[in-house]
C-alpha positions, 0 to 999 in steps of 0.5 A: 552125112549126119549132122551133129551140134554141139550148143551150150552155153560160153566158156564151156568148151565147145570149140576145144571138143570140136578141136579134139573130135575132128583132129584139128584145130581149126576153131580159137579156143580162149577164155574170153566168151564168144571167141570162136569167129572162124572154123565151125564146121568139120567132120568126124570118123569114128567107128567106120562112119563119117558124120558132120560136126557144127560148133555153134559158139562162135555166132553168139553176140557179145552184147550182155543184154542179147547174150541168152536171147543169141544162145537159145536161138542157136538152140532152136536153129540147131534143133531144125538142122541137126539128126542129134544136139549135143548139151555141153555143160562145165562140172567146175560150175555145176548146174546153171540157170542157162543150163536149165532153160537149154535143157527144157527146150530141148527135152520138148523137142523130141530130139535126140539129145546127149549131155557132155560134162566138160572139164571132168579132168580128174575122179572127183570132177567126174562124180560131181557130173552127176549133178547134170542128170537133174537136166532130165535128158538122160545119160550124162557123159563126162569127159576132159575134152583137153587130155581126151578122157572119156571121149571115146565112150561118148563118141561110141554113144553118138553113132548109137544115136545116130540115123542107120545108114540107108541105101540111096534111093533110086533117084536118077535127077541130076542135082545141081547146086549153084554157088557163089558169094552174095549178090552174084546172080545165083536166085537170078540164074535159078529163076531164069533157067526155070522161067518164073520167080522161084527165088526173091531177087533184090539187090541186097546181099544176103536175100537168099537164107535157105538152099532151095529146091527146084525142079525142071526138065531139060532136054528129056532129063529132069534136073534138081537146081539148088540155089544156095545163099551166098557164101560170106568169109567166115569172118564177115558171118555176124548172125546165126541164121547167116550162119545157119544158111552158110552150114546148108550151101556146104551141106547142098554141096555135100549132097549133089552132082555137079556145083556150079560156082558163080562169080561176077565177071567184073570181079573175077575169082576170089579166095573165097571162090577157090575155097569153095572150090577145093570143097567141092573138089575135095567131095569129088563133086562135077565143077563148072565155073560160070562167069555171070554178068557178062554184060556188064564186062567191057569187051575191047578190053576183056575178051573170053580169052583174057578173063579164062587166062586170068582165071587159069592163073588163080586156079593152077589145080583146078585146070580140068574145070570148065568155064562159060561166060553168061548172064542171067539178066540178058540170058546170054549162053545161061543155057550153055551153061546147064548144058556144061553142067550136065555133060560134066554130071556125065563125064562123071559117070564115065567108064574107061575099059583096062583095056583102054587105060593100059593103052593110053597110059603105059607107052606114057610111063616108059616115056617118063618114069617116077623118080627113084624111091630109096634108090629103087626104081619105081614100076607102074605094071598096069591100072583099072578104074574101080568106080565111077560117080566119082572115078577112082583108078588103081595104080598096081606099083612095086613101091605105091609111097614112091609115086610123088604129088608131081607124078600123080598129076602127070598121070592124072593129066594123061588120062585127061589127055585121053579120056577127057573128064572135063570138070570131073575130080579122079582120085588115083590110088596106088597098091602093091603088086 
């Protein structure tokens, strides 16, 4: 997806525009400098399109004497990431000095930029924001990022500014981003698959800063490994190119087929592990979990069976997702583990017939019907899969809101049951017949 960043200086309102724009509160908004610590990245739907939205805000450093020098290098990083930059500004200040020095390196840029005049709360703020057109970047768009005002005619400019959507190319590699937090073996992984040294390995977290690309050929198929810098609590992330290399893991997942997730073995799955997870899974990205460091593991008390079941239990969702020990230092099942990946890319692909679906699926339905709805009884009379890559299966009921989380995961479980689908998410939608 398209990428947008929102920079400017504190207290301006970046983190209560990124609030209002995707339709959620995910980043703290106060008037302390420098707040913003947690959420920073979302998505925005406007006019039928979907792009991605970053608050750069919460990574500037609260010392004085850094303060600027954080502020214009989350300019420069914005400028190398992002399709369009945002310049927020505050009409209660005016035009400042900051405001004036983020204005020219933007202008020699060459990117595509807008000018969102914050706090524009009344008629008299709105004409004191034509102050900012001095910044030399063009149309300015004053809005009130707390009632709203304005922001769909800003958010109307953005899509205009925006790259066309395109066809995707016909490229038929399967890529395959690895995953994980820091220092779990991901560039180790990466360069043992390969056979050579493609990322730098050390013991120190954080090494890894950029997604790399690598190329190979794997059993007649050519593969694209995407090793992506470890994957911190948003918390613990201090520095704007830490946060910089966390934004590109999300946006190497957004962009490939199968994630693998790794995760040290003695460790076991984590929260943060789980979150990653439910992103991919909310992509409809194919999932494999590999347990690294094998090794390391003391068999006589964890067995293969022992580690999955306690892993079963953490991810009570997430079920349909395949497991394989291994380790990347001694090799061991490190190529079951690409051989897991690439099944899981071709589960994804994977067409059931009507035919099929209704088979396996209705003697299942009369078995155990949905419960009733307003006293209605619920009739499934018979489902299609529209798509593959990801799949999505139609359900064609009298009452589609009747059908319930709990048996949406019955039918999803039945049509595991028969189809398969190992580490493949299916979206099941229910219309009305």
């Amino acid at each position: 997806m398209p990428l947008v960043a929102i920079v400017g200086r504190p207290n301006v309102g970046k983190s209560t525009i990124f609030n209002r724009f995707t339709e959620d509160r995910q980043s703290i908004v106060d008037d302390m400098p420098g707040v913003t610590r947690d959420r920073i990245y979302g998505s925005v739907e406007w006019g039928g399109r979907v792009f991605s939205i970053v608050d750069t805000g919460g990574f500037v450093q609260n010392s004085d004497d850094r303060f600027e020098a954080a502020i214009r290098e989350q300019v420069h990083i914005a400028l190398d990431e992002a399709d369009l930059v945002v310049l927020t500004v505050d009409v209660t200040t005016g035009v400042t000095d900051l405001d004036q020095e983020m204005a020219s390196v933007l202008r020699k840029s060459g990117k595509p930029v807008l000018v969102l005049a914050n706090k524009a709360d009344n008629n008299e703020r709105r004409w004191e924001a034509a102050a900012f057109y001095d910044l030399g970047l063009g149309e300015v768009y004053a809005i009130s990022a707390i009632n709203g005002m304005g922001t769909g005619d800003f958010l109307d400019a953005v899509l205009e500014k925006l790259p066309k959507e395109v066809e995707k190319s016909e490229d038929d590699r399967i890529r395959i981003a690895i995953v994980g937090r820091p220092n779990v073996g991901k560039s180790s992984l990466t360069n043992g698959l390969l056979g050579f040294d493609r990322s730098i390995v050390t013991e120190i977290e954080g090494t890894t800063r950029d997604s790399v690309d690598s190329f190979m050929k794997y059993k007649g198929q050519e593969l694209v490994l995407v090793d992506t810098a470890g994957l911190r609590k948003r918390r613990n992330i201090t520095e704007n190119v830490e946060f910089y290399a966390y934004l590109r893991t999300e946006r190497a997942i957004e962009s490939c087929d199968v994630a693998i997730l790794l995760v040290d073995a003695r460790e076991g799955v984590e929260s943060q592990d789980i979150r990653v997870f439910k992103l991919a899974e909310g992509l409809k990205k194919g999932l494999v979990l590999g347990m690294n460091k094998w090794d390391l593991v003391t068999k006589e008390t964890n067995t293969v069976r022992d580690v999955e079941r306690s892993i079963r239990k953490r991810l009570k969702t997430l079920e349909y997702v395949p497991i394989v020990t291994t380790s990347a230092l001694t090799k061991q099942r490190m190529f079951k583990l690409l051989d897991t990946a690439v099944q899981v890319h071709l589960n994804r692909q994977q067409r059931v017939s009507t035919s099929k679906l209704n088979d396996a699926l209705l003697p299942a339905i009369e078995q155990h019907h949905p419960a009733l709805y307003r006293g209605n009884r619920v009739k499934i009379k018979y489902m299609t899969q529209v798509r593959e890559s990801p799949p999505v299966f139609n359900f064609f009921c009298n009452y589609p809101k009747g059908i319930n989380e709990s048996y949406r995961r019955f039918l999803e479980n039945r049509i595991r049951e028969s189809f398969g689908f190992e580490g493949v998410p299916l979206t099941l939608v229910f219309k009305s017949k």
